[in-house]
Backbone as a ProteinNet text record, in pm:
[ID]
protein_1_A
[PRIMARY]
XXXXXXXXXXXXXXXXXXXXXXXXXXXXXXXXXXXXXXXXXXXXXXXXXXXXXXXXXXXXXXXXXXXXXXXXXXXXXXXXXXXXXXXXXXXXXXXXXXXXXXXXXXXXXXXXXXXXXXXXXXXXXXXXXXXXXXXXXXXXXXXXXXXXXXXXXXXXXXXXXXXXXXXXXXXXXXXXXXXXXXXXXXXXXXXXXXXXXXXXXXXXXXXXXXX
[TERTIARY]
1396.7	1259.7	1217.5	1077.2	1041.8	1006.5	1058.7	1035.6	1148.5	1109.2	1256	1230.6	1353.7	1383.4	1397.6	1365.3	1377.5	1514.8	1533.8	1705.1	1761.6	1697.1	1762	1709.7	1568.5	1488.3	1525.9	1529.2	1528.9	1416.3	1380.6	1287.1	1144	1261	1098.9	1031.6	1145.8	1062.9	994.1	1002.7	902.8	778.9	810.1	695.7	575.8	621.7	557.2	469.8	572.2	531.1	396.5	392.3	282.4	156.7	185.8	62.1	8.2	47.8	-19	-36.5	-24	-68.8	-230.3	-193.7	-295.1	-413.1	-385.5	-435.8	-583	-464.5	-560.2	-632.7	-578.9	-674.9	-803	-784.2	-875.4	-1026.7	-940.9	-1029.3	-1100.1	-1025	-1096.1	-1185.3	-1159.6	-1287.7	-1381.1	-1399.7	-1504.1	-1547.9	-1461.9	-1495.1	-1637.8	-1590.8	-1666.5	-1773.2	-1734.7	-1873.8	-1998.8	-1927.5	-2051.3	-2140.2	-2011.5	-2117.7	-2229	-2158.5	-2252.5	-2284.2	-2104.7	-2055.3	-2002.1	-1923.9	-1852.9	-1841.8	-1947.9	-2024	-1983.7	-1964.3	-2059.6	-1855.3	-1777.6	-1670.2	-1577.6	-1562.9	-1513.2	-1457.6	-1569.5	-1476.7	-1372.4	-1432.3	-1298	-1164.8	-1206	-1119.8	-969.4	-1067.3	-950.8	-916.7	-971.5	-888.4	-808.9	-830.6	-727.9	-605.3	-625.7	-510.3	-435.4	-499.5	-433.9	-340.8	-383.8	-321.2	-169	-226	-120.1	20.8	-42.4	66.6	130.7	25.9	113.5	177.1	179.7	279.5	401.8	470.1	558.8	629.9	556	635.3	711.2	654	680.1	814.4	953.1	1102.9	1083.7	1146.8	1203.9	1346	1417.6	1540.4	1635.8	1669.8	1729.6	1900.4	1953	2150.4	2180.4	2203.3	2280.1	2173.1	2073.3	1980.3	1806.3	1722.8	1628.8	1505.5	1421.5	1305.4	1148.3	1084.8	957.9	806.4	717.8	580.1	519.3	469.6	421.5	221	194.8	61.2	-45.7	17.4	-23.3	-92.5	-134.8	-195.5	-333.1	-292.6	-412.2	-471.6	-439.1	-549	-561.4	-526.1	-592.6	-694.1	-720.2	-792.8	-914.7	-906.2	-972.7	-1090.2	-955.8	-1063.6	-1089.2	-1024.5	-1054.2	-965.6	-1071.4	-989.3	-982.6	-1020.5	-1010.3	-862.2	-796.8	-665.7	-571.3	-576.5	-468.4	-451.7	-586.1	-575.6	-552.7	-565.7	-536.2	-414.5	-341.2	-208.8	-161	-215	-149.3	-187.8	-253.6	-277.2	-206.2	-178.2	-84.6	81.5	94	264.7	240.9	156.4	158.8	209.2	152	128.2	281.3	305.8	416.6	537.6	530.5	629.9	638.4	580.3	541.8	558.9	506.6	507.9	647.2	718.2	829.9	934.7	917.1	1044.4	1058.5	936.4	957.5	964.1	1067.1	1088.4	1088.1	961	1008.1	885.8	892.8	766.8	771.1	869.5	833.5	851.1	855	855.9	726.9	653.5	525.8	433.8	438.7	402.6	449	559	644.8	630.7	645.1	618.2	462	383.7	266.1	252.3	295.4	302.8	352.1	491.1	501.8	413.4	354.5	294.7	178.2	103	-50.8	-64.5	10.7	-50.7	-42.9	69.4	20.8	-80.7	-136.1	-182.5	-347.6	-363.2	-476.5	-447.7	-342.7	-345.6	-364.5	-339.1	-363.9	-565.8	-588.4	-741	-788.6	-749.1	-769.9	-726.4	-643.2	-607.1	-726.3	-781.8	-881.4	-996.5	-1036.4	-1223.9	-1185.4	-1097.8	-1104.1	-1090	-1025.9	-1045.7	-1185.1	-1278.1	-1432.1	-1534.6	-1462.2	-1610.8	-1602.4	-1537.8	-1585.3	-1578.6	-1659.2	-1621.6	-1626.3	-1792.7	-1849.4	-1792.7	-1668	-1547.3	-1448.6	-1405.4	-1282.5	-1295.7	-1437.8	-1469.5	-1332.3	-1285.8	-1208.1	-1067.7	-1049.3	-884.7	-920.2	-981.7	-961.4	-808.8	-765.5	-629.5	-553.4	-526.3	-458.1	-458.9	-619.7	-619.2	-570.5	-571.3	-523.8	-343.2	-329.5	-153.9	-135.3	-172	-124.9	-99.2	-217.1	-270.8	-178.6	-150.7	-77.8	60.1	98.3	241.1	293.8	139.6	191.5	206.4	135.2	185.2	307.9	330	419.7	574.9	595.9	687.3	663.3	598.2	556.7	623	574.2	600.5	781.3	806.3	978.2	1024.6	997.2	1075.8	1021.1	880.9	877.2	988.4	985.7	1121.2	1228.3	1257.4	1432.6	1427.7	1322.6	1332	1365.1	1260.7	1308.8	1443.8	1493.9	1673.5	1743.5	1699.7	1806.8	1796.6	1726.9	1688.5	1802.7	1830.5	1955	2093.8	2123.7	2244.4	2259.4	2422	2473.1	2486.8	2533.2	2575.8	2485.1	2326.7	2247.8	2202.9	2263.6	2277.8	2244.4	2372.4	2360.8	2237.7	2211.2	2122.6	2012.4	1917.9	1825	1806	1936.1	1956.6	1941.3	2027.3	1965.3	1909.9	1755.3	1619	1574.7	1580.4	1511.5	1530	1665.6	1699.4	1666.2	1629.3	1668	1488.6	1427.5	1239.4	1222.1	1278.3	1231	1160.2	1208.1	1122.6	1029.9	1001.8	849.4	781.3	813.6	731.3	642.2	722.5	718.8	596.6	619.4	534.3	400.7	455.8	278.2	178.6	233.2	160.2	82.2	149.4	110.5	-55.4	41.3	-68.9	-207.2	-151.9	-273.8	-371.4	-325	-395.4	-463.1	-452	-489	-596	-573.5	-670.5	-784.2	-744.6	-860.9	-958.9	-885.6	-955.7	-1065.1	-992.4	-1059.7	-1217.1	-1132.7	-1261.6	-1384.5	-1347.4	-1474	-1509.8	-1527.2	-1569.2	-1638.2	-1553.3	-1650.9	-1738.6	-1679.7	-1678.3	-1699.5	-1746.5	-1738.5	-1804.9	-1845.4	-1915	-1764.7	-1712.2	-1580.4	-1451.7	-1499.2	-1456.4	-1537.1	-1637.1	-1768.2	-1779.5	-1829.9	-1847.3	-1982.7	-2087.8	-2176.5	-2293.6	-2199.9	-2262.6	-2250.1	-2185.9	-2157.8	-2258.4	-2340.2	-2448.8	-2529.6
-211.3	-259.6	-271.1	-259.7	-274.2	-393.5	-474.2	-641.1	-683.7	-727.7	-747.3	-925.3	-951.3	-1110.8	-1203.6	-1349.8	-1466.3	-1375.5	-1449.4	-1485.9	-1318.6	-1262.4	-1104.9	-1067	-1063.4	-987.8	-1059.6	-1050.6	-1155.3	-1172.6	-1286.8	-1341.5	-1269.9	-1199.7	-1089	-982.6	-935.5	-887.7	-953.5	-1039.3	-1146.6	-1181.6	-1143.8	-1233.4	-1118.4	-1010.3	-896.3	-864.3	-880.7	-854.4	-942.9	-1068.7	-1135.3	-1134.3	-1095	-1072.5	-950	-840.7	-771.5	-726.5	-784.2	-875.1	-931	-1050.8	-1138	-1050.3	-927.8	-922.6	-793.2	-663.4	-603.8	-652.8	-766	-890	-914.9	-949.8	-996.9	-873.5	-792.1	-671.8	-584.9	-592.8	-556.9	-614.7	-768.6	-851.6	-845.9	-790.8	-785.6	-686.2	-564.6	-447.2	-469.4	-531.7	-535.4	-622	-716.4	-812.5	-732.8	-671.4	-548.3	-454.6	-422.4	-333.2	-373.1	-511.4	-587.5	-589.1	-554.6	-555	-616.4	-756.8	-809.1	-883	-918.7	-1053.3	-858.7	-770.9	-684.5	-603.4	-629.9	-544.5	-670.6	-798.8	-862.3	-855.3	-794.5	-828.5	-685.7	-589.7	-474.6	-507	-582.8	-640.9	-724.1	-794.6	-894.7	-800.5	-707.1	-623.8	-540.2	-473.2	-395.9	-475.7	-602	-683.4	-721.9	-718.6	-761	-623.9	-538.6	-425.6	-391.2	-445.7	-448.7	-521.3	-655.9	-766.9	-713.1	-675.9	-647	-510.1	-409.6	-337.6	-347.3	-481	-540	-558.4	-575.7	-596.7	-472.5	-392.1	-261.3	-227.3	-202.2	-156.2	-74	47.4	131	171	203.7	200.5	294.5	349.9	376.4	387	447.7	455.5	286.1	251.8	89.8	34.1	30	-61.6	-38.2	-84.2	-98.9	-113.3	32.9	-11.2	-40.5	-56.5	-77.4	-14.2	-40.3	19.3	-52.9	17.5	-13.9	-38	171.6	138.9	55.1	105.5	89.3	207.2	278.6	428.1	415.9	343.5	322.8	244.5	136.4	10.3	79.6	148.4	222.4	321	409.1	505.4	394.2	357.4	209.2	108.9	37.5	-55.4	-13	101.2	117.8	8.2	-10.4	-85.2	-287.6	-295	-369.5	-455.6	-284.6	-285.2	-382	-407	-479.7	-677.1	-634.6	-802.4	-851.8	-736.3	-720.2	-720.6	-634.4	-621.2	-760.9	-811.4	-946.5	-1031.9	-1070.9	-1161.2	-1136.1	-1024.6	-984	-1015.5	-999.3	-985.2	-1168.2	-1246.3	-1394.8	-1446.9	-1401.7	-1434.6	-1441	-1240.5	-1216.4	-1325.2	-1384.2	-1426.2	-1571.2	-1644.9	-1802.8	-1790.9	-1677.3	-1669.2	-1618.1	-1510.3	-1451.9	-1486.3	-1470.9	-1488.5	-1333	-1261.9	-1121.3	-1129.3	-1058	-1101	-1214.3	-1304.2	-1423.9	-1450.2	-1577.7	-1633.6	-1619.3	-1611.4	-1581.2	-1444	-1352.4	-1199.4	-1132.1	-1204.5	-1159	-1052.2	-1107.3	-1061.5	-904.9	-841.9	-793	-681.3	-727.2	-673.3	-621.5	-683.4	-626.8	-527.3	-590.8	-439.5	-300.1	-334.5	-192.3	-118.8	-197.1	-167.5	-138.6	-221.5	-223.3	-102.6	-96.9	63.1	149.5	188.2	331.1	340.3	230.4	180.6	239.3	226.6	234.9	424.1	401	581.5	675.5	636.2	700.2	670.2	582.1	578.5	648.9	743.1	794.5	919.8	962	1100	1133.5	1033	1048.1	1059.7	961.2	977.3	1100.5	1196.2	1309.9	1417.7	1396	1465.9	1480	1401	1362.8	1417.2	1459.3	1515.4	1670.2	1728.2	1847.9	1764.7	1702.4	1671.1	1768.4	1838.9	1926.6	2057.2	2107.6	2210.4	2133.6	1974.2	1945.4	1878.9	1850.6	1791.7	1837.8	1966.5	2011.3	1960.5	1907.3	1913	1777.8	1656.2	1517.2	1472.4	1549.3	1466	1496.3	1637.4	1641.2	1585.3	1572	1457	1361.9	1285.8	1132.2	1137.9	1222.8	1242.3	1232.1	1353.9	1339.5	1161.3	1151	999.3	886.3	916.1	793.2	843.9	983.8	1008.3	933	979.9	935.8	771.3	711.9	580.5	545.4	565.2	482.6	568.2	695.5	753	685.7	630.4	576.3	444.7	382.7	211.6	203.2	311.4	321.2	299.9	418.9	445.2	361.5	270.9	144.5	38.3	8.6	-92.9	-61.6	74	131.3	137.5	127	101.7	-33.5	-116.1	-250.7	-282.5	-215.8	-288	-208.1	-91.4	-39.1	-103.8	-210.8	-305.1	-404.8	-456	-520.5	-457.8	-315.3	-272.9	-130.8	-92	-6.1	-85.1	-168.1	-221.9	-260.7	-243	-197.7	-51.6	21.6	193.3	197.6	227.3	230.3	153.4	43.3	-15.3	74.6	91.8	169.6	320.4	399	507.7	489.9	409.1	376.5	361.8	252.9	217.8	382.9	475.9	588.7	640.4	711.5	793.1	773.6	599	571.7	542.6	531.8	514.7	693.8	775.8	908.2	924.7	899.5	870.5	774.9	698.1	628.2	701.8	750.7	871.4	917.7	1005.8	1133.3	1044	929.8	861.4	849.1	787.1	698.4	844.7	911.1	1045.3	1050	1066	1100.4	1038.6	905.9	820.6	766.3	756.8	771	915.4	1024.3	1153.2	1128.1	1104.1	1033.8	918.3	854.9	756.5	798.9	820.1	868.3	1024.5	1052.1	1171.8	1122.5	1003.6	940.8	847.1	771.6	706.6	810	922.6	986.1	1038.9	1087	1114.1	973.2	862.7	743.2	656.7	636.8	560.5	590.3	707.9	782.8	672.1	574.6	449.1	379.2	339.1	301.4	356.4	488.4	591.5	633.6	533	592.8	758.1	790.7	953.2	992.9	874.4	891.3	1023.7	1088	1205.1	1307	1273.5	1396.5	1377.1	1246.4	1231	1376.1
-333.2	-325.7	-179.4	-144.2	-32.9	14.1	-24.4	21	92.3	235.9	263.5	253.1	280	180.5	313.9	331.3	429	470.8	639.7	683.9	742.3	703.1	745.5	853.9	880.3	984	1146.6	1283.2	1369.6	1407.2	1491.2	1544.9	1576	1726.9	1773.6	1646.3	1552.6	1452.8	1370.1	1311.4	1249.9	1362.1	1428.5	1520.4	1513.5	1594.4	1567	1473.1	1333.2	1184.5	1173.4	1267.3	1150.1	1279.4	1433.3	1513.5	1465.8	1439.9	1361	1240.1	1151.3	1015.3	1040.4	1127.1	1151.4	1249.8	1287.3	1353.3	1302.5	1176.7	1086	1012.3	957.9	869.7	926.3	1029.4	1126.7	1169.7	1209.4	1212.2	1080.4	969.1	858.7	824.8	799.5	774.5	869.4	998.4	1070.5	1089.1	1015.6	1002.3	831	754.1	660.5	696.5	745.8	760	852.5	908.9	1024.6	904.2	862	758.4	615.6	638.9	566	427.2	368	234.5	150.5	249.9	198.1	100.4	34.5	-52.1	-229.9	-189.4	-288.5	-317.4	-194.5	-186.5	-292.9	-316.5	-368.1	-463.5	-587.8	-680.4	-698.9	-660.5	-632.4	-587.2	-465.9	-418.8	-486.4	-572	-675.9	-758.9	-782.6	-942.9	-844.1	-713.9	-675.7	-660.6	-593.8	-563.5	-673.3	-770.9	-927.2	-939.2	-946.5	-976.6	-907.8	-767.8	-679.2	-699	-735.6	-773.9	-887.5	-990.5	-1187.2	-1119.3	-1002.5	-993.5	-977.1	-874	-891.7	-988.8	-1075.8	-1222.9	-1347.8	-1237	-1362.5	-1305.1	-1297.4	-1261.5	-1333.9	-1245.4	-1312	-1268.5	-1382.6	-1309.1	-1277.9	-1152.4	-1059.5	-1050.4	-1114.4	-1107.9	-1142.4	-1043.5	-1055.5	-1035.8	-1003.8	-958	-1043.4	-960.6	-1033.8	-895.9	-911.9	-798.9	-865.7	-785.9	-905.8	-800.8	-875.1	-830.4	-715.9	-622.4	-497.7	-498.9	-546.7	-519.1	-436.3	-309.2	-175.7	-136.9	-204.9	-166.5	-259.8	-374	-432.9	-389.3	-309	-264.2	-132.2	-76	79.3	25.6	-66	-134.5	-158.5	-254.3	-333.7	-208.8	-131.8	-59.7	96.2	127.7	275.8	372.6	464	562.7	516.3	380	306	256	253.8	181.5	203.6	375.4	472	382.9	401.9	350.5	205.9	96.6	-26.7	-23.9	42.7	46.7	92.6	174.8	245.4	119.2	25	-56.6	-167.9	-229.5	-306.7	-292.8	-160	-98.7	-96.8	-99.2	-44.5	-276.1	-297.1	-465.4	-506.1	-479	-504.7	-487.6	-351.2	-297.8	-339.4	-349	-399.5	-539.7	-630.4	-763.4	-828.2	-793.6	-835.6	-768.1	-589	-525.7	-445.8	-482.7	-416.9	-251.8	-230.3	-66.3	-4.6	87.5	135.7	228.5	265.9	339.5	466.5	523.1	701.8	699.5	618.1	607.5	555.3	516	477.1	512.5	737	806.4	816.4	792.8	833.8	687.9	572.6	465.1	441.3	467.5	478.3	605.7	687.7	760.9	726.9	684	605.9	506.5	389.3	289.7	342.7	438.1	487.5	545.4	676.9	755.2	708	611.1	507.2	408.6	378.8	339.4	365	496.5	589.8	641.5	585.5	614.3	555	425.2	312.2	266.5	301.7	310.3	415.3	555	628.7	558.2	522	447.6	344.1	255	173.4	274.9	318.9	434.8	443.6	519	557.9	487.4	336.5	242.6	207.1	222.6	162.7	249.6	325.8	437.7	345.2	262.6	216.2	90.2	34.2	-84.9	-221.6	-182.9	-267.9	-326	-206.2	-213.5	-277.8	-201.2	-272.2	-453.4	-459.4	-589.7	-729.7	-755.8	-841.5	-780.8	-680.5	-615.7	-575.9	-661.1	-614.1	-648	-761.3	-802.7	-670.3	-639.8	-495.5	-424.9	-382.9	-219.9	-265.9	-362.3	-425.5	-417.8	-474.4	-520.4	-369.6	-294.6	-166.1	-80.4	-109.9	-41.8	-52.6	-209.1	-282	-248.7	-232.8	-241	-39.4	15.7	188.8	199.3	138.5	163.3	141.2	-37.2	-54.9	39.3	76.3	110.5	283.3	367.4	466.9	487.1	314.2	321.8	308.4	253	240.2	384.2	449.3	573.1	650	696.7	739.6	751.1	577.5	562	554.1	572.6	653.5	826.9	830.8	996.6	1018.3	937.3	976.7	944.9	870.7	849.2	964.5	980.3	1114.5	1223.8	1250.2	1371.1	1376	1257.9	1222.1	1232.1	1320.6	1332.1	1254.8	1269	1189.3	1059.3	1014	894	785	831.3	731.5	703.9	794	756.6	640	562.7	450.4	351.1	344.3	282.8	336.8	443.3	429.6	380.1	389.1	323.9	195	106.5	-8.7	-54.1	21.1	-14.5	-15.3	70.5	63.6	-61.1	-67.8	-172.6	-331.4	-305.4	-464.3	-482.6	-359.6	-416.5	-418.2	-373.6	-416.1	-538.5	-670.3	-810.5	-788.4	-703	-723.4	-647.1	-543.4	-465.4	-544	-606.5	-726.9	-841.8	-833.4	-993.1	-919.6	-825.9	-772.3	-714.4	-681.3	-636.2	-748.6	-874.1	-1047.5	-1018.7	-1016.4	-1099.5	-993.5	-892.3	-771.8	-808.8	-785.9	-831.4	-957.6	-1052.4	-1183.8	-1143.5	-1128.5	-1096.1	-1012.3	-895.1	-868.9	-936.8	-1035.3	-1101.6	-1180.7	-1249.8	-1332.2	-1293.8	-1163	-1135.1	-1067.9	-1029.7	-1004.8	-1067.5	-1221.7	-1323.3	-1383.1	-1374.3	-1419.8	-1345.6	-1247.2	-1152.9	-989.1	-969.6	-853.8	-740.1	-734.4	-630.5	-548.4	-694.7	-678.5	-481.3	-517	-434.6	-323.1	-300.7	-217.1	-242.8	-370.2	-404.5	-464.1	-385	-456	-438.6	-300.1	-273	-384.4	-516.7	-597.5	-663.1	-696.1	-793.4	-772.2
[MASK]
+++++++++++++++++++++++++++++++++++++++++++++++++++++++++++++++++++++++++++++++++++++++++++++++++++++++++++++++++++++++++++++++++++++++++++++++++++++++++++++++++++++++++++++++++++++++++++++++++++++++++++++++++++

């Protein structure tokens, strides 16, 4: 799983983790309040974050172990530069509610999850400037989108354990190899989703240029 847990990370990395945490938070919301959405971006907001959290819950399982759903590609697609703080309210739920990962890691966990997060909503904006060509190949840009995050948010949190030495080697090799099948899913179902919502829902997606 991509949560890393209290007691493992050191200092300067926690510290790091949560100045810039605190710091995309910060800038998104003033990124939205400029544009003068924020009162209208809300309730998206709570159903993406819902979505986010009930992904947690889905395991699938993996040889000896058991990894589960991220969909961090869908809330970067979804809310834009929104996502960071969705993600941060989700990973806060998670952690108080289940036990997923840990409270002075928050910072640190949302970082992983968040900036791909924000990248995969940059892979889409730039998919959208041809929209009218890419209109038949939305599942692609999406799969793509959704497949770059979550394969992003992996190797994030294998970086952060290689900070801790050789002797989490192994443990981050593992985290890789064994989220390969969620790669592979969330691509699915990101591509899917967004197929769907722009056939229903194309606002959702800022796609209202297809009207």
């Amino acid at each position: 799983m991509v949560h890393i847990s209290d007691g493992i990370l050191s200092l300067p990395v926690l510290a790091v983790g949560w100045m810039v945490t605190l710091l995309l938070i910060a800038a998104a919301l003033w990124w939205s309040k400029r544009k003068g959405n924020m009162v209208e971006e809300i309730p998206k907001l709570s159903v993406v974050t819902a979505a986010f959290f009930v992904a947690s819950l889905i395991h699938i399982p993996v040889g000896p172990t058991s990894v589960h759903l991220i969909l961090n590609g869908l809330v970067g697609v979804t809310l834009g530069m929104l996502s960071y703080p969705a993600i941060f309210i989700g990973l806060v739920l998670q952690a108080f509610l289940f036990g997923h990962g840990g409270v002075t890691v928050i910072g640190v966990n949302t970082l992983d999850m968040g900036i791909p997060a924000l990248i995969a909503y940059g892979i889409f904006k730039l998919g959208k400037l041809n929209i009218k060509s890419l209109a038949p190949k939305l599942w692609l840009l999406g799969a793509i989108a959704g497949g770059v995050a979550v394969t992003l948010a992996v190797l994030f949190t294998a970086a952060m354990l290689l900070t801790l030495g050789e002797e989490y080697a192994w443990v981050a090799k593992a985290l890789v190899v064994y989220h390969i099948p969620v790669i592979a899913i969330e691509s699915f179902i990101v591509g899917s989703v967004v197929a769907f919502l722009a056939r229903v829902k194309p606002e959702l997606l800022n796609l209202e240029v297809e009207k």
